[in-house]
N, C-alpha and C positions, 0 to 999 in steps of 0.2 A: 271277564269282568267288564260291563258295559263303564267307555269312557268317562262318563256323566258322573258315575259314582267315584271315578278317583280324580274328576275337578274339585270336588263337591269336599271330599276328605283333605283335598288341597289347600283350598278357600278355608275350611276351616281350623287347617294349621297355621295358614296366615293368622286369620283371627287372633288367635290365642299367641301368637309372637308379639304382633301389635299389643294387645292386651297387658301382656308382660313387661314389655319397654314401658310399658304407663304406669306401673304399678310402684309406687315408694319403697323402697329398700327395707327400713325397718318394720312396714305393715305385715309380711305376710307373719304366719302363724308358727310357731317354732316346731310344731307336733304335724305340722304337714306334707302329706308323702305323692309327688306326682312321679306317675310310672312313663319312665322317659320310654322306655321302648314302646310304649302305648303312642307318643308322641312323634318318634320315630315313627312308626308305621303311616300315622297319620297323613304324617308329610310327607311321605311316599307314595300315598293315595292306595296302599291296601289294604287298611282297616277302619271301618266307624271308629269315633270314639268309643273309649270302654265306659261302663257305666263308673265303674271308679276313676277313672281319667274326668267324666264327668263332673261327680260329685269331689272330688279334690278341685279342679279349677271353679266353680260355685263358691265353693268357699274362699279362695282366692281371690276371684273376682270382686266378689262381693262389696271391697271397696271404694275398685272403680266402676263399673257396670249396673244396672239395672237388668232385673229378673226378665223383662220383655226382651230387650237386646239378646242375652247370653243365650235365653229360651232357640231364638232367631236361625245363632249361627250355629250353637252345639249341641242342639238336642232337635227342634223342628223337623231339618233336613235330613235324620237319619230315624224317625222313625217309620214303625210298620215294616221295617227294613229285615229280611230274614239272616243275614251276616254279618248283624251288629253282635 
């Protein structure tokens, strides 16, 4: 697994911890399901995000973030990617 890809799945666990620390206690959605081992791996740098890891934090984010931003860190840099 070339280095780059597991900064890169690094970087983008960071993101989404920042992300989290900003987000209002009572905003998120009561029916929402993030897949921690998904998040685990992340930040371990051995797996893309999963497309459901994806679309769960999207709707999370949603609050605080802008579509351009989230685009940026959690989806951009992993596509075309064949081990996502």
């Amino acid at each position: 697994m070339p280095m780059e890809n597991v900064e890169i799945r690094r970087q983008a666990y960071a993101y989404i911890r920042q992300r989290l620390a900003e987000l209002p206690v009572d905003g998120a959605e009561p029916d929402l399901f993030v897949p921690l081992d998904d998040l685990r791996l992340l930040r371990e740098g051995l797996a893309d995000p999963s497309a459901e890891l994806v679309a769960s934090l999207r709707r999370l984010f949603g609050y605080v973030v802008g579509e351009t931003e989230f685009e940026t860190h959690l989806v951009l840099p992993f596509e075309g990617k064949n081990d996502r």
